[in-house]
Backbone and ligand atoms as CSV (ligand in chain L), in Angstrom:
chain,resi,resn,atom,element,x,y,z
A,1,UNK,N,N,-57.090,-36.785,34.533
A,1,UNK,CA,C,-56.975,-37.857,33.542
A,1,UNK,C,C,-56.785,-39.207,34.254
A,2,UNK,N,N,-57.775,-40.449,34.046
A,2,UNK,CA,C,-57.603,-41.703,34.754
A,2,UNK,C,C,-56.661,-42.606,34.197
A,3,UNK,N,N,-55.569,-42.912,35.472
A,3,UNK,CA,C,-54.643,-44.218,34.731
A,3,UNK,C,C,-55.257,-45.251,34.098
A,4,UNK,N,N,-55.340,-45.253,32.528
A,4,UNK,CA,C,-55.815,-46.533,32.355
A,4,UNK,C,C,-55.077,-48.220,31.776
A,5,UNK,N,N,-53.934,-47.648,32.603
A,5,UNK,CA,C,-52.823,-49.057,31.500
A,5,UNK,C,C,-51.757,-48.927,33.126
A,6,UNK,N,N,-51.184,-49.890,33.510
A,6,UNK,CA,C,-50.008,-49.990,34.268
A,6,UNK,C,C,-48.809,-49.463,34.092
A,7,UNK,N,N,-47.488,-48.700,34.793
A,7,UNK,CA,C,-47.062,-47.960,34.409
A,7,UNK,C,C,-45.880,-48.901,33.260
A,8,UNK,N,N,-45.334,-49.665,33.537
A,8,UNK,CA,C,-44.880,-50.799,32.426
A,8,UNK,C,C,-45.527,-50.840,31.388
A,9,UNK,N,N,-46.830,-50.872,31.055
A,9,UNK,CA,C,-47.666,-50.724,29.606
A,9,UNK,C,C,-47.761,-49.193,29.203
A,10,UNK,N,N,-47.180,-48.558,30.114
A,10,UNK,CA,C,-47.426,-46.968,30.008
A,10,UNK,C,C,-46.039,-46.597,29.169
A,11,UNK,N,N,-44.719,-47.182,29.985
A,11,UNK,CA,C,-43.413,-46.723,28.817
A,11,UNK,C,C,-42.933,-47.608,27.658
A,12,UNK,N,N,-44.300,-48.918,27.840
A,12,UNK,CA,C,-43.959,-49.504,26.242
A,12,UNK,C,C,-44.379,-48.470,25.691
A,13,UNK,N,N,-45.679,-48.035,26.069
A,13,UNK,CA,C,-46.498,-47.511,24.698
A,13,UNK,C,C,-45.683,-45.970,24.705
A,14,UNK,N,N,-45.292,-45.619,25.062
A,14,UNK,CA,C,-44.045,-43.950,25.122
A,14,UNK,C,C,-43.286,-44.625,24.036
A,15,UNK,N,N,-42.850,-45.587,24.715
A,15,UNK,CA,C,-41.409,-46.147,23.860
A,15,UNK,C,C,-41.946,-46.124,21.970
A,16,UNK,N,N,-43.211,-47.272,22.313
A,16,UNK,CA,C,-43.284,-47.361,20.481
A,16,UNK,C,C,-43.854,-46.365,20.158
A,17,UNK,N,N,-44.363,-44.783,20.902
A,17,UNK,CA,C,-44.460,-43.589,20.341
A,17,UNK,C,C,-43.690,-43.044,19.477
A,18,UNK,N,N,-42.397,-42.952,20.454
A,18,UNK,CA,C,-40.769,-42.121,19.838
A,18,UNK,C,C,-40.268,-43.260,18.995
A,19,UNK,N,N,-41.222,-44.080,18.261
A,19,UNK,CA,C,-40.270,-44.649,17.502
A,19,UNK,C,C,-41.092,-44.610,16.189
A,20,UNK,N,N,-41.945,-43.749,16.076
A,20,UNK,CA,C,-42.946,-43.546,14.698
A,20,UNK,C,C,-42.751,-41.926,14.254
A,21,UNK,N,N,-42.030,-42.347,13.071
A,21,UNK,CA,C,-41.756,-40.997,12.556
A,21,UNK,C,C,-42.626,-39.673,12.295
A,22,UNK,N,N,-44.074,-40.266,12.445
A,22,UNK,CA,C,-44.976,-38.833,11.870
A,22,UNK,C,C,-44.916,-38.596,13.570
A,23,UNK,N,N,-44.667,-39.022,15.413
A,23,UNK,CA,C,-44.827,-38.397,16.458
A,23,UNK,C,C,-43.143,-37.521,16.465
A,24,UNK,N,N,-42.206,-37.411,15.867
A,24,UNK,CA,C,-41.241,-36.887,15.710
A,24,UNK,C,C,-41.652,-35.218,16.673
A,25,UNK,N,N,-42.228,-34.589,15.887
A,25,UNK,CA,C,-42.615,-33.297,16.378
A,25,UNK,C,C,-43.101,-33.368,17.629
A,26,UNK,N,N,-43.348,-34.184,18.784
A,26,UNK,CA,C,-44.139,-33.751,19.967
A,26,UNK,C,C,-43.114,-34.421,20.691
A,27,UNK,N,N,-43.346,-33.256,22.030
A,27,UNK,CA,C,-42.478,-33.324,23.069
A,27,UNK,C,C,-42.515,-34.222,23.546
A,28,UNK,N,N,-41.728,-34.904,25.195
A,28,UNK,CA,C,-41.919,-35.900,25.844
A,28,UNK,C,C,-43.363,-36.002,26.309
A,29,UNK,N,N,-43.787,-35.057,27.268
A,29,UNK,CA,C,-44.808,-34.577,27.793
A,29,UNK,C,C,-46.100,-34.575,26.741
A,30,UNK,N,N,-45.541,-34.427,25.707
A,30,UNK,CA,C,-47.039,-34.723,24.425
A,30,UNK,C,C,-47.138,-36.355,24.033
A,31,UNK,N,N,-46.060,-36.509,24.307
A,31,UNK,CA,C,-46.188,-38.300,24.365
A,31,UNK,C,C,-46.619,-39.184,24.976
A,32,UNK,N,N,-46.369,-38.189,26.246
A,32,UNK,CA,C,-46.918,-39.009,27.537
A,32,UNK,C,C,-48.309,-38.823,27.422
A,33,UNK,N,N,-48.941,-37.636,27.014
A,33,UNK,CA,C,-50.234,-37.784,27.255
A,33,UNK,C,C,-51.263,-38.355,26.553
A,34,UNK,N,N,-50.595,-38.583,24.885
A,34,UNK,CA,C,-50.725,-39.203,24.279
A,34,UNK,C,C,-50.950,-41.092,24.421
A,35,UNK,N,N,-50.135,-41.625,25.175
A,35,UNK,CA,C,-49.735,-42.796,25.595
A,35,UNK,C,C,-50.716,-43.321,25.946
A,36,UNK,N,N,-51.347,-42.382,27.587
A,36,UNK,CA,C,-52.246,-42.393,28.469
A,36,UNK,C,C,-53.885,-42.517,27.738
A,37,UNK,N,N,-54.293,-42.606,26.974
A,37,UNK,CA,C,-55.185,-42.308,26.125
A,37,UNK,C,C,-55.664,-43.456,24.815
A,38,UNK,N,N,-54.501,-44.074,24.455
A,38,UNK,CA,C,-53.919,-45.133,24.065
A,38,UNK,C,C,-54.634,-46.533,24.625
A,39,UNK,N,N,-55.033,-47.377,23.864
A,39,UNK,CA,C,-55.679,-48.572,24.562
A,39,UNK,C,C,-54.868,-49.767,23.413
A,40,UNK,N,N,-54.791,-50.722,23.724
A,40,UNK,CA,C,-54.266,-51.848,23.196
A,40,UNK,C,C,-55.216,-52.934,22.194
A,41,UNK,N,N,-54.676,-53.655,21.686
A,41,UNK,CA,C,-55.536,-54.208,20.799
A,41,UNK,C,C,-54.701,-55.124,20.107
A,42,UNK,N,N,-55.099,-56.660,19.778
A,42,UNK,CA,C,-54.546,-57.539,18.958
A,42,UNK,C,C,-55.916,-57.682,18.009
A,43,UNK,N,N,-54.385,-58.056,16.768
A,43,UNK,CA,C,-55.799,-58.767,15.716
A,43,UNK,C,C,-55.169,-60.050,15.106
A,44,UNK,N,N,-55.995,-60.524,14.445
A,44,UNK,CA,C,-55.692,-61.970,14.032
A,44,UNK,C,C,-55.813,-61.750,12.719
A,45,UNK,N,N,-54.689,-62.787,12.105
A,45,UNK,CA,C,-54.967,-62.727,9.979
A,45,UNK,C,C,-55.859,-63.147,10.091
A,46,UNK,N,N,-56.361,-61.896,9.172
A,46,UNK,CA,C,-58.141,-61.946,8.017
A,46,UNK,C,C,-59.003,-61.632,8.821
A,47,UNK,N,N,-58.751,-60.868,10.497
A,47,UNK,CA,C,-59.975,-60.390,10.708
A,47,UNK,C,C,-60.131,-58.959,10.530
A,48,UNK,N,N,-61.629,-58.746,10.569
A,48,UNK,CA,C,-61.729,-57.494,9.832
A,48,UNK,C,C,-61.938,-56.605,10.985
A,49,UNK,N,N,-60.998,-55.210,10.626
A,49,UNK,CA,C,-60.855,-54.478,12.062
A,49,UNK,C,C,-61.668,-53.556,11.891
A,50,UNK,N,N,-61.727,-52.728,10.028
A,50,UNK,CA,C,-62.154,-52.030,9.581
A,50,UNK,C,C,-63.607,-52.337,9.034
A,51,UNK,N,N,-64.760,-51.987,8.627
A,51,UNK,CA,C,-65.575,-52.475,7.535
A,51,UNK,C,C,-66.034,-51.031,6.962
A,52,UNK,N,N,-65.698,-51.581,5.716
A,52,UNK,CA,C,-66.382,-50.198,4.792
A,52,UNK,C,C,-67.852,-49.771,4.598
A,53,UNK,N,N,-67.966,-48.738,4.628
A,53,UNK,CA,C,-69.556,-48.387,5.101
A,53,UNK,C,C,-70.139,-48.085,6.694
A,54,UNK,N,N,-69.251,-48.700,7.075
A,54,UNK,CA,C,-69.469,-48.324,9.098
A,54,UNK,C,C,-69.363,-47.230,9.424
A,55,UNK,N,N,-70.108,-46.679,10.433
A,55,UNK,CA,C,-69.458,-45.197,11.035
A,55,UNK,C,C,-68.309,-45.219,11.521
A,56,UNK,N,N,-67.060,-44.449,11.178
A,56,UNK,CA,C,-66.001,-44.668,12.492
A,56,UNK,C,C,-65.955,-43.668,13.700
A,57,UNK,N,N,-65.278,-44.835,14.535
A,57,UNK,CA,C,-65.494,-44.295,15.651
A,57,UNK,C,C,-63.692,-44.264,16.275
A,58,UNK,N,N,-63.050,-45.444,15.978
A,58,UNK,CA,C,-61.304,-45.137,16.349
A,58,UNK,C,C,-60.427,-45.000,15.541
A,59,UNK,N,N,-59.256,-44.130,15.814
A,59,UNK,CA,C,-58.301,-44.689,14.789
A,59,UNK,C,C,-57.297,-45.009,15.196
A,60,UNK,N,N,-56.713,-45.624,14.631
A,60,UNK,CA,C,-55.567,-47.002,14.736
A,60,UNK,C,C,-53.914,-46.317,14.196
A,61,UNK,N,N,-53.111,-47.233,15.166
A,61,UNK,CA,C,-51.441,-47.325,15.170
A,61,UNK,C,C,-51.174,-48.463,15.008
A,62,UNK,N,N,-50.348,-48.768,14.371
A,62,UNK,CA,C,-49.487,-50.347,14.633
A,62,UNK,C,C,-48.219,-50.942,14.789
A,63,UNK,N,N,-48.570,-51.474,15.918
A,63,UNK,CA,C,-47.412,-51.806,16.514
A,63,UNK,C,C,-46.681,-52.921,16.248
A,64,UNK,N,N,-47.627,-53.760,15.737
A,64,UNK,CA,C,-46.548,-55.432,15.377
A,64,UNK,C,C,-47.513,-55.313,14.360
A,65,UNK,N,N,-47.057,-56.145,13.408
A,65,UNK,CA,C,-47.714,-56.888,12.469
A,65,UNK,C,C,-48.062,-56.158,10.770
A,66,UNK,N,N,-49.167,-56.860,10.510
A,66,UNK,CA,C,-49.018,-56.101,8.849
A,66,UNK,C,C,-51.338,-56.312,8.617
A,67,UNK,N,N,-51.310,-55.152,8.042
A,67,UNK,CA,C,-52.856,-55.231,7.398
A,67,UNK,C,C,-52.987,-54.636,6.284
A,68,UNK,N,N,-54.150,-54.726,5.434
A,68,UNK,CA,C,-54.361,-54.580,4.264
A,68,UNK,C,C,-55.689,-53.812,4.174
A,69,UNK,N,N,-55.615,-53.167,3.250
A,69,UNK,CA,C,-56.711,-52.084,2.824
A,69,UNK,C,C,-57.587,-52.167,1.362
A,70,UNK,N,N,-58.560,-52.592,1.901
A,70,UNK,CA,C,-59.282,-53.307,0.344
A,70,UNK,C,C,-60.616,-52.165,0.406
A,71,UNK,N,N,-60.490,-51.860,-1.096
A,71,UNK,CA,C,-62.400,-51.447,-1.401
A,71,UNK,C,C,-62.699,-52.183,-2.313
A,72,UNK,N,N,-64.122,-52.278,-1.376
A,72,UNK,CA,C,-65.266,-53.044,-2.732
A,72,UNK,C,C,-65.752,-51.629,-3.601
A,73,UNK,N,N,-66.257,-51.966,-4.946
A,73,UNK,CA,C,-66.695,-51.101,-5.559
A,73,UNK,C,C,-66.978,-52.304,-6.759
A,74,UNK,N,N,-68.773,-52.004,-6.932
A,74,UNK,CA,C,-69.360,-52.601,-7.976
A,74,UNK,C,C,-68.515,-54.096,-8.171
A,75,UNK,N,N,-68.900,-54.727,-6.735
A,75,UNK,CA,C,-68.638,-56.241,-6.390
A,75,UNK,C,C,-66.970,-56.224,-6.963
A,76,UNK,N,N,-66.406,-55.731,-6.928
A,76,UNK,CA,C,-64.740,-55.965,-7.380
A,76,UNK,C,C,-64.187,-55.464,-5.964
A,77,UNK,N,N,-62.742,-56.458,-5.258
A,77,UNK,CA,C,-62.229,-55.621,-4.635
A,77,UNK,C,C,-60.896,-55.213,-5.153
A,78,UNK,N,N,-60.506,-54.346,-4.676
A,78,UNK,CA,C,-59.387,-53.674,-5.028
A,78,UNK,C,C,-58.729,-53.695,-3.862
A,79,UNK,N,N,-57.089,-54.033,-4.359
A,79,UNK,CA,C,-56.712,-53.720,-2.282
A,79,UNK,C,C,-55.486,-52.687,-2.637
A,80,UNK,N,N,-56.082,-51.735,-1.649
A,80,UNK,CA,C,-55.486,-50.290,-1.997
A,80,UNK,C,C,-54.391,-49.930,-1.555
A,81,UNK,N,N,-54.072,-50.937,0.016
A,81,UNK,CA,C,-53.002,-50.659,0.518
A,81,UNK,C,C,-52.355,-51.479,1.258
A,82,UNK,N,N,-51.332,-51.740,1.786
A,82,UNK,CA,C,-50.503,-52.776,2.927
A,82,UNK,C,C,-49.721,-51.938,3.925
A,83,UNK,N,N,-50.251,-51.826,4.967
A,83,UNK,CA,C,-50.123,-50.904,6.122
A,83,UNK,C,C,-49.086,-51.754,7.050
A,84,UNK,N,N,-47.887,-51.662,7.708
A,84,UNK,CA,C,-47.357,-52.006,8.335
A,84,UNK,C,C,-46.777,-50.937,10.007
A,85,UNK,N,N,-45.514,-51.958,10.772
A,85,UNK,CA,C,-45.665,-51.000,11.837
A,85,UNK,C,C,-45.463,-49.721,11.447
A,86,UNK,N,N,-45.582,-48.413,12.978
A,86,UNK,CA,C,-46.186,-47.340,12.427
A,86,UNK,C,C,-46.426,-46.331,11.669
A,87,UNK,N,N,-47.467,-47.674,11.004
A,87,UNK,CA,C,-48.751,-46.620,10.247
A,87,UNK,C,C,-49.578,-46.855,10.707
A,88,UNK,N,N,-50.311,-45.523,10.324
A,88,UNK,CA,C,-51.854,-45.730,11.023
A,88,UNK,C,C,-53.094,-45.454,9.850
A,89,UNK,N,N,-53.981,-46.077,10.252
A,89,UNK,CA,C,-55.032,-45.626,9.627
A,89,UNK,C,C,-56.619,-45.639,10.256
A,90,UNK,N,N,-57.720,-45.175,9.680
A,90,UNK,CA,C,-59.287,-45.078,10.305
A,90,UNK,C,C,-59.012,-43.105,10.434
A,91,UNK,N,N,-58.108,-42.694,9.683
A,91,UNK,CA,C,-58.517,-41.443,10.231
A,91,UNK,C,C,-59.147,-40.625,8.843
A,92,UNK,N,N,-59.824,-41.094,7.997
A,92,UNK,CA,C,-60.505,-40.603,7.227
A,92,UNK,C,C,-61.913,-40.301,7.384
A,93,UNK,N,N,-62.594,-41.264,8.176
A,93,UNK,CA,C,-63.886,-41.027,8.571
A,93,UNK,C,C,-63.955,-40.589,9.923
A,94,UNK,N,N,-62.963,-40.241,10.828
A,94,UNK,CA,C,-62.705,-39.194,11.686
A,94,UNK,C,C,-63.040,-38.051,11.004
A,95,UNK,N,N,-61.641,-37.724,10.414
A,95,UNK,CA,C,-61.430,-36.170,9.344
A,95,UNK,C,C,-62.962,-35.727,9.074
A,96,UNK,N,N,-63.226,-36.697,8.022
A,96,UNK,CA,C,-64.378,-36.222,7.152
A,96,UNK,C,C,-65.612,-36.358,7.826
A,97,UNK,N,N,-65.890,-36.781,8.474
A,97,UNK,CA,C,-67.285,-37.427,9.888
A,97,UNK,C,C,-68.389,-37.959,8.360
A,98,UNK,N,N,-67.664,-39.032,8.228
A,98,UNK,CA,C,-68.189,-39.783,6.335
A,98,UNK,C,C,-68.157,-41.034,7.005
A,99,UNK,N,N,-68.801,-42.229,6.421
A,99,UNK,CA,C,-68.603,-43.624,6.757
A,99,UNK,C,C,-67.187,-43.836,5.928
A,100,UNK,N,N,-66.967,-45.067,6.839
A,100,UNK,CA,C,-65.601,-45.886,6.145
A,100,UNK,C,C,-65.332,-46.183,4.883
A,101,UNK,N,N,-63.847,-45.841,4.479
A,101,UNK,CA,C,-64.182,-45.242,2.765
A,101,UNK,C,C,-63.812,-46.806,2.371
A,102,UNK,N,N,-62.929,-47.628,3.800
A,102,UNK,CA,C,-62.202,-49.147,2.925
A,102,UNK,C,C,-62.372,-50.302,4.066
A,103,UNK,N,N,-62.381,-51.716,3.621
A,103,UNK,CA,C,-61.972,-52.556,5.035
A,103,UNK,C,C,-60.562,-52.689,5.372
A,104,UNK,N,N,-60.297,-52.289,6.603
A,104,UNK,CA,C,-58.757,-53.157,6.905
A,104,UNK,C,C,-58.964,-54.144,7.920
A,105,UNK,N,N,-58.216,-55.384,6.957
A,105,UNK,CA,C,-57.971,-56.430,7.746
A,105,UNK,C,C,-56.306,-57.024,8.109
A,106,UNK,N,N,-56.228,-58.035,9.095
A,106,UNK,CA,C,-55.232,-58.024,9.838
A,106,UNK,C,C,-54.502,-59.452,8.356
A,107,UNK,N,N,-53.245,-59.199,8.022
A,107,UNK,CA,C,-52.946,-59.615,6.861
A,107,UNK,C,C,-51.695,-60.541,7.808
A,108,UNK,N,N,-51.496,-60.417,9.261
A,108,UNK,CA,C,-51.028,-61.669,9.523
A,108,UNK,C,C,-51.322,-60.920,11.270
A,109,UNK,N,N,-51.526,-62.060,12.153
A,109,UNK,CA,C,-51.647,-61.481,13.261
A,109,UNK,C,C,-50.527,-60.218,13.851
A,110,UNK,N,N,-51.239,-59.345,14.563
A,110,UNK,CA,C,-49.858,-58.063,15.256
A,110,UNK,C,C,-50.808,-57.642,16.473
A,111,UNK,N,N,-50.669,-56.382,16.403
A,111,UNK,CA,C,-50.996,-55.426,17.763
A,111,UNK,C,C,-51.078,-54.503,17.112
A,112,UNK,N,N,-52.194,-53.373,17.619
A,112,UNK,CA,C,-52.577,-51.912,17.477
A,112,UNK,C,C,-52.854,-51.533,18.231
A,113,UNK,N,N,-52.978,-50.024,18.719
A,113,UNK,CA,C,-53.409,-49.165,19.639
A,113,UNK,C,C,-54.774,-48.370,19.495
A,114,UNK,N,N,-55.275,-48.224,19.728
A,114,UNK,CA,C,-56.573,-47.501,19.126
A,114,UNK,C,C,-56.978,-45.855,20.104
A,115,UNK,N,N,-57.406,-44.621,19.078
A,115,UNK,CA,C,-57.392,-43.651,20.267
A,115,UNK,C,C,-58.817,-43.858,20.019
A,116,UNK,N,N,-59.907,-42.975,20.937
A,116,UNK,CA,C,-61.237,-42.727,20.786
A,116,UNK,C,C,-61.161,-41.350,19.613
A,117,UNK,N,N,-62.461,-41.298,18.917
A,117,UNK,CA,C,-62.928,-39.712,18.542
A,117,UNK,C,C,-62.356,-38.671,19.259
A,118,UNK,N,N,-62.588,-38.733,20.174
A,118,UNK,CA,C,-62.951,-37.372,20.988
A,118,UNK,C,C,-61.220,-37.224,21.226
A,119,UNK,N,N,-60.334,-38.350,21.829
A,119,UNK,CA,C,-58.989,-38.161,21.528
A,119,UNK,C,C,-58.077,-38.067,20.504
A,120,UNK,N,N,-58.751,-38.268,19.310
A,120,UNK,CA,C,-58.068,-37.761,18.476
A,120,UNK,C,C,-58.343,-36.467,18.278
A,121,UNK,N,N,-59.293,-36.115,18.161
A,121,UNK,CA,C,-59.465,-34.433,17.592
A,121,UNK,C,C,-58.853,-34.080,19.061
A,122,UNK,N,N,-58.396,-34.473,19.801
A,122,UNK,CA,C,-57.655,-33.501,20.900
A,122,UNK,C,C,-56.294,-33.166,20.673
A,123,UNK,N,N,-56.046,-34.574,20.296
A,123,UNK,CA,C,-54.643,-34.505,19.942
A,123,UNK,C,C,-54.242,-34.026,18.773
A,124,UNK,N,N,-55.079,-33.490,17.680
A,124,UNK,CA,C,-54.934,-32.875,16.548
A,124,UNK,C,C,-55.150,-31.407,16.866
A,125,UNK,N,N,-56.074,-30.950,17.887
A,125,UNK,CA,C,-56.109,-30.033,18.086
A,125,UNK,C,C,-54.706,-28.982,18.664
A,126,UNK,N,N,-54.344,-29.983,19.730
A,126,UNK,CA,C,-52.846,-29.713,20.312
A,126,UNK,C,C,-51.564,-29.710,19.757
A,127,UNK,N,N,-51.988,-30.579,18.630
A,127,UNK,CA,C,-50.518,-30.729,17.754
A,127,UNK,C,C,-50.192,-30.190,16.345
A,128,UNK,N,N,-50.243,-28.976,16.056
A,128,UNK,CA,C,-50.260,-28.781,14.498
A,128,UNK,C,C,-50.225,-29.423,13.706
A,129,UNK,N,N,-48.363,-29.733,13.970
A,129,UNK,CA,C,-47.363,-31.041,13.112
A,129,UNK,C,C,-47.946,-32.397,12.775
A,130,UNK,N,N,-48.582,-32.548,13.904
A,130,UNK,CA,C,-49.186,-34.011,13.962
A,130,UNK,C,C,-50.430,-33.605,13.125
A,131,UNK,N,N,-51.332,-32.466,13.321
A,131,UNK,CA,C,-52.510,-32.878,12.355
A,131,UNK,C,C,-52.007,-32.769,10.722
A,132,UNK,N,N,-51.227,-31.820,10.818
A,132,UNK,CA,C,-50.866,-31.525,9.349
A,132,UNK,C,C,-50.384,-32.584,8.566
A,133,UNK,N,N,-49.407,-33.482,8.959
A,133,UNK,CA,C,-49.189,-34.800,8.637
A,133,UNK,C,C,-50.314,-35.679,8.228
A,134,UNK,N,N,-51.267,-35.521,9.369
A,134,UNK,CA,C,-52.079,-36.971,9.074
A,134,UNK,C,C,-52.927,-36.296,8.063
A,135,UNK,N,N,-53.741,-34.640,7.962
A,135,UNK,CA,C,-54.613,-34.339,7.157
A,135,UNK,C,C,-53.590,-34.537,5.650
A,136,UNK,N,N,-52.516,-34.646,5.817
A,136,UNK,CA,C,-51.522,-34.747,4.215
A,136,UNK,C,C,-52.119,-36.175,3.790
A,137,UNK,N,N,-51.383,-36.871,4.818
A,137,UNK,CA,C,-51.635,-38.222,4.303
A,137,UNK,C,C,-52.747,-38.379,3.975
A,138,UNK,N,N,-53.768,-38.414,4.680
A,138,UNK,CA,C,-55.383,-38.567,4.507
A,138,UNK,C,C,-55.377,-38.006,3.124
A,139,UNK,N,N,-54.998,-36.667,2.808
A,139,UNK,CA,C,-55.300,-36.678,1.406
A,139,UNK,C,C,-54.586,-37.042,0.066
A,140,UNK,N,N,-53.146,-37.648,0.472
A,140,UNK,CA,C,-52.432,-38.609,-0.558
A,140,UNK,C,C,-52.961,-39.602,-0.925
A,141,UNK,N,N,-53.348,-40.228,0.209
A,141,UNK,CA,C,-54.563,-41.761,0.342
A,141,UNK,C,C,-55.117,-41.735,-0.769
A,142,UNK,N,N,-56.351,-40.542,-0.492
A,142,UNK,CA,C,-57.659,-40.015,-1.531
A,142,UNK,C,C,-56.909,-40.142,-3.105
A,143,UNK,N,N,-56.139,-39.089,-3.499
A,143,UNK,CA,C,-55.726,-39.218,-4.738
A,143,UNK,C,C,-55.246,-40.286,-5.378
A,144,UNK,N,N,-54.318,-41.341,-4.829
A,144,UNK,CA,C,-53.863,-42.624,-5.001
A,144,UNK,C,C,-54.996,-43.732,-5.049
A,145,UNK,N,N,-56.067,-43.468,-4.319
A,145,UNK,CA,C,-57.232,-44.286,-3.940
A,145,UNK,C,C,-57.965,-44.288,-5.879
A,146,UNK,N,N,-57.843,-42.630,-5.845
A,146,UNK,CA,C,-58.682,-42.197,-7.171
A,146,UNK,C,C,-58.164,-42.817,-8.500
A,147,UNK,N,N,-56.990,-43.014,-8.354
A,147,UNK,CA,C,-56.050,-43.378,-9.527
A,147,UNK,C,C,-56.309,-44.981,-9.450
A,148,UNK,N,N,-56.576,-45.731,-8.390
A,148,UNK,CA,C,-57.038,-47.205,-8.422
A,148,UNK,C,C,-57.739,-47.797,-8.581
A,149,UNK,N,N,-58.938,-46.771,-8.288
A,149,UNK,CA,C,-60.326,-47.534,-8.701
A,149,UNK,C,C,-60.693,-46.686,-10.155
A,150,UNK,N,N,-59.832,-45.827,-10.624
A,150,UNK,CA,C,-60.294,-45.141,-11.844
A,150,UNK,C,C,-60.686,-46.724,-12.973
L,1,LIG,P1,P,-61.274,-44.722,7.026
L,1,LIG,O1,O,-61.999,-44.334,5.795
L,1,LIG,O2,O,-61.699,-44.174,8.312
L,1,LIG,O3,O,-61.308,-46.326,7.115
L,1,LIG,C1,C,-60.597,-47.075,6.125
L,1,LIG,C2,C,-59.172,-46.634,6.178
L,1,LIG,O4,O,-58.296,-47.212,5.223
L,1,LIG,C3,C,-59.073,-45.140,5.838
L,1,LIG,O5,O,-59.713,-44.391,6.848
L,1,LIG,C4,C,-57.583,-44.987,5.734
L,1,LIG,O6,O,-56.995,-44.891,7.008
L,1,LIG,C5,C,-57.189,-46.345,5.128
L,1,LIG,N1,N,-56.862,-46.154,3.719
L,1,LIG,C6,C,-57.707,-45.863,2.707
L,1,LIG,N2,N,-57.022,-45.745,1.557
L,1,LIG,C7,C,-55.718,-45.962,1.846
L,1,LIG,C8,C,-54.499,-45.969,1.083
L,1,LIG,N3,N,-54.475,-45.740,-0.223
L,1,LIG,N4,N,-53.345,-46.219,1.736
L,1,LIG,C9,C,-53.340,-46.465,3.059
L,1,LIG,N5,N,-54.448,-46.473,3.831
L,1,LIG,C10,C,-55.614,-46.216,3.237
């Protein structure tokens, strides 16, 4: 596995691991490898990180700041959600290998982490707890989503 962050950017990102309640369940050692894998990312209010209809390709943690979750549907938007630090989201069109169901944009500048595809289904693969969580959420989303644009 290639170092890709300095080891100082290595026990921030440990640090704001053990401090997000859905990584509760994984060991040190699942954190760490987790960490390592981990890439950094700022966004700025109102830019768009997400766009609905895109293929996805990462999904997102957050570490500072606040974003928002809007769908268009028949030129109306609806904003479905206000995501703050860690939460995460983009893992629906992971899950489902579907285009992007919403846009999220950055609702005041912060920081996120972003994993690749291929690292997330690793880390879901390795982690029960952790997938079971996010496949929950992913599908609380859906039903709440359904009840908004009904
Ligand atoms: P994805 O479809 O990949 O891209 C848009 C993301 O918005 C989606 O994954 C979820 O992570 C997020 N999202 C959609 N609906 C909600 C919701 N009701 N609450 C929080 N996040 C949501």
């Amino acid at each position: 596995m290639g170092l890709k962050m300095p080891l100082e950017e290595l026990q921030r990102v440990q640090q704001m691991l053990n401090t997000i309640p859905f990584m509760k369940s994984l060991t040190q050692p699942e954190i760490q490898e987790m960490a390592f894998q981990l890439t950094r990312r700022t966004f700025k209010k109102d830019e768009t990180i997400i766009k609905q209809g895109e293929p996805g390709t990462l999904f997102y943690l957050i570490s500072k700041g606040k974003v928002v979750v809007i769908k268009e549907k028949f030129f109306k938007k609806i904003l479905l959600a206000d995501l703050g630090v860690g939460e995460f989201f983009g893992e629906m069109a992971l899950i489902d290998d579907f285009p992007r169901t919403a846009t999220v944009m950055g609702a005041e500048p912060g920081e996120m982490y972003t994993l690749s595809h291929d690292a997330f289904e690793s880390v879901l693969l390795k982690n029960p707890q952790v997938k079971e969580l996010i496949m929950q959420t992913a599908e609380d989303r859906k039903k709440r989503n359904q009840a908004l644009e009904a």
